[in-house]
N, CA, C and O atoms as a DFTB+ gen file, in Angstrom:
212 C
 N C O
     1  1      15.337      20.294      -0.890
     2  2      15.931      19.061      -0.391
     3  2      17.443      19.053      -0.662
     4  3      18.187      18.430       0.096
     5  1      17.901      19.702      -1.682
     6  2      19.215      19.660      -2.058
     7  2      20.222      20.384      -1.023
     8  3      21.203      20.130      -0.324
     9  1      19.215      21.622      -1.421
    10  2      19.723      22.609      -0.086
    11  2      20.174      21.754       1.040
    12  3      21.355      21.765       1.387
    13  1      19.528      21.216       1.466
    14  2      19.276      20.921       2.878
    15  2      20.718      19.602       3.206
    16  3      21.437      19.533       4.202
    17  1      20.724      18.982       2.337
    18  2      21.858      17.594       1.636
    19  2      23.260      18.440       1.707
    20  3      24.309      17.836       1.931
    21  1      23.243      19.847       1.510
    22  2      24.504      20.497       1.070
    23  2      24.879      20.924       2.318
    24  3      26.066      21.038       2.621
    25  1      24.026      21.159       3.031
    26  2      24.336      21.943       4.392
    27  2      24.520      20.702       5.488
    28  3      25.182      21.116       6.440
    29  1      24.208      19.566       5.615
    30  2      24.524      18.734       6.140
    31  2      26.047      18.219       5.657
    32  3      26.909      17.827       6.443
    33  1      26.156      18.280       4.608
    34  2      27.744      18.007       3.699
    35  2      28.597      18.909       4.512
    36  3      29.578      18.292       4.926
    37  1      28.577      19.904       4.813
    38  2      29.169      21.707       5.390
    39  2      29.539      21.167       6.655
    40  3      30.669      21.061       7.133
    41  1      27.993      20.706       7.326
    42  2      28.321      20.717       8.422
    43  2      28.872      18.974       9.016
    44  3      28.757      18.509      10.150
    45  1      29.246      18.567       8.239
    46  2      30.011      17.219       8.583
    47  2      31.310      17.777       8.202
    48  3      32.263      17.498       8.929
    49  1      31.488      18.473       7.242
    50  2      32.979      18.844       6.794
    51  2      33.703      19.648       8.266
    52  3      34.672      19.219       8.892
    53  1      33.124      20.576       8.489
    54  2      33.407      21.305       9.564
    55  2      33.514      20.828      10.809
    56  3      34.438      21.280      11.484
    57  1      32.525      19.714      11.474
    58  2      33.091      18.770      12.163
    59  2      34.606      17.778      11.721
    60  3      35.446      17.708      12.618
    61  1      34.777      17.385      11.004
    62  2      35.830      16.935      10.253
    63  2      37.170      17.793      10.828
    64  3      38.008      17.199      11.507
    65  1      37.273      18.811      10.603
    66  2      38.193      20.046      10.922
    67  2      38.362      20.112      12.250
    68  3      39.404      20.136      12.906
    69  1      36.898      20.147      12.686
    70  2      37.374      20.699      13.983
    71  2      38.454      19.400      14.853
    72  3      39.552      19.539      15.392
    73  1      37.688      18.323      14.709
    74  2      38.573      16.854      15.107
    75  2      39.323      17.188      15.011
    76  3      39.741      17.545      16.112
    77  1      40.479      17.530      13.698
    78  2      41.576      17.314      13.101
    79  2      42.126      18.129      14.012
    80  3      42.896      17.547      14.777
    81  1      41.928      19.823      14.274
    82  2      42.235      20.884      15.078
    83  2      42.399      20.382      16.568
    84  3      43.403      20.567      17.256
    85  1      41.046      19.598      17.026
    86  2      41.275      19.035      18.336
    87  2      42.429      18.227      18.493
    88  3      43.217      18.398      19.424
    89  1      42.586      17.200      17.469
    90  2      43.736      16.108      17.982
    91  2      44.952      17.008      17.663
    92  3      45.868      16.622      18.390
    93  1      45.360      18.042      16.892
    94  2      46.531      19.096      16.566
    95  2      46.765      19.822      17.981
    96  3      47.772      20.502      18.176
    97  1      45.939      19.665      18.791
    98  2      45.997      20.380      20.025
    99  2      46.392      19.750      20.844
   100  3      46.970      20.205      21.831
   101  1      46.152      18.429      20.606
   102  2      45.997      17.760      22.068
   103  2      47.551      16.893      21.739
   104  3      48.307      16.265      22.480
   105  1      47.576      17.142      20.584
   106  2      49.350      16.687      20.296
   107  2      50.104      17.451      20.790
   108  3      51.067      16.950      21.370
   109  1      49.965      19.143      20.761
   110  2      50.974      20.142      20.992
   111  2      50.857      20.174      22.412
   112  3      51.941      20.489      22.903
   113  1      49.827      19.942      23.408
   114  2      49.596      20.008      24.606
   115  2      50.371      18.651      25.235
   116  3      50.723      18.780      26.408
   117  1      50.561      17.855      24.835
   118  2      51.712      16.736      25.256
   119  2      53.087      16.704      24.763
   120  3      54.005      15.981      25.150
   121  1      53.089      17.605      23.843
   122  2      54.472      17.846      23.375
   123  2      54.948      18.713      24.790
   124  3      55.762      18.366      25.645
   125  1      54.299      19.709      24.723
   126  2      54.350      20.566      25.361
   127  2      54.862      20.355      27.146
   128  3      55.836      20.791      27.759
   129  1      54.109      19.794      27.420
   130  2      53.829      18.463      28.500
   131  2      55.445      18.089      28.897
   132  3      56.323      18.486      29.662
   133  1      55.304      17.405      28.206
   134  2      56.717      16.449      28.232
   135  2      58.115      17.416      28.501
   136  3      58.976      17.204      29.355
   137  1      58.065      18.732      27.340
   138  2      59.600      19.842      27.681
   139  2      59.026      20.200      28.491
   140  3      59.974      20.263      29.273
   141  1      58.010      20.612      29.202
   142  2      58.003      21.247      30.670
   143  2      58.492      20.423      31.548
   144  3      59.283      20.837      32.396
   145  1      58.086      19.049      31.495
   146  2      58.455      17.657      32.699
   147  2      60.079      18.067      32.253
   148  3      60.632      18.952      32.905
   149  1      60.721      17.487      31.274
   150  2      61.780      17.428      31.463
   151  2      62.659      19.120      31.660
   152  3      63.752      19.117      32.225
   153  1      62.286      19.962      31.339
   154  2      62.773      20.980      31.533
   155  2      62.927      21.517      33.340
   156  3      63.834      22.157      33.871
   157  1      61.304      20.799      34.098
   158  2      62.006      21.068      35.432
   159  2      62.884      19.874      36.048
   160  3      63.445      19.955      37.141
   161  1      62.934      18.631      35.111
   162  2      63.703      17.690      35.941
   163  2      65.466      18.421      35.715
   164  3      66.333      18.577      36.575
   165  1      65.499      18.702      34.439
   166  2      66.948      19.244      34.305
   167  2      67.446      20.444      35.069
   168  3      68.564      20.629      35.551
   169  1      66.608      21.056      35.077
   170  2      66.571      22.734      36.330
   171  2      66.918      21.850      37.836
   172  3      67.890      22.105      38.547
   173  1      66.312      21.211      38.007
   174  2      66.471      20.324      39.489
   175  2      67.591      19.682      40.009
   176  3      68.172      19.555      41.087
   177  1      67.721      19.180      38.391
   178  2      69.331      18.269      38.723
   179  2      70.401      18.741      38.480
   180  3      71.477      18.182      38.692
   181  1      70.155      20.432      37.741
   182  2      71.531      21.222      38.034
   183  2      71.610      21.740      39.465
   184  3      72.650      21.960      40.084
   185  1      69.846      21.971      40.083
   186  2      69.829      22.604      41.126
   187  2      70.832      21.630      42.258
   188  3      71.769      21.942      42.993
   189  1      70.269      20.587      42.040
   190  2      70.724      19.518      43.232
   191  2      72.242      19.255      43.115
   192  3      72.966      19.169      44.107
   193  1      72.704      19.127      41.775
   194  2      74.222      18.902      41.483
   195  2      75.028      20.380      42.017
   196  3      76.223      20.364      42.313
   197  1      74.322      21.429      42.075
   198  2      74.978      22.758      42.430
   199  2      75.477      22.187      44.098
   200  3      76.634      21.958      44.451
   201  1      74.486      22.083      44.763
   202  2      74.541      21.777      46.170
   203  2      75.372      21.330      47.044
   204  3      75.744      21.702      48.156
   205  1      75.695      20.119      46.076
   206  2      76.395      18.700      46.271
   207  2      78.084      18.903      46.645
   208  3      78.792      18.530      47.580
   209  1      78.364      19.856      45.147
   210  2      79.687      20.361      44.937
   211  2      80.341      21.561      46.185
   212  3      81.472      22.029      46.058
């Protein structure tokens, strides 16, 4: 029975982690997100300001 108490402990811990890992991801994936958005708006608006001149 103990056994069994310990391995349920394991496997809640490890769920625990993985969450933590998921939301660490899903932070870097909107970080991420965002310098791509702005990285092609700035590429665009040198593109467009090139044009202009």
């Amino acid at each position: 029975m103990n056994n069994a108490n310990t391995g349920m402990d394991m496997g809640m811990g490890m769920t625990g982690c993985m969450d933590g890992m998921m939301w660490g991801m899903g932070i870097l994936g909107i970080l991420f997100a965002i310098l791509l958005i702005l990285g092609i708006a700035a590429l665009g608006k040198y593109l467009f300001a090139g044009k202009r001149q």
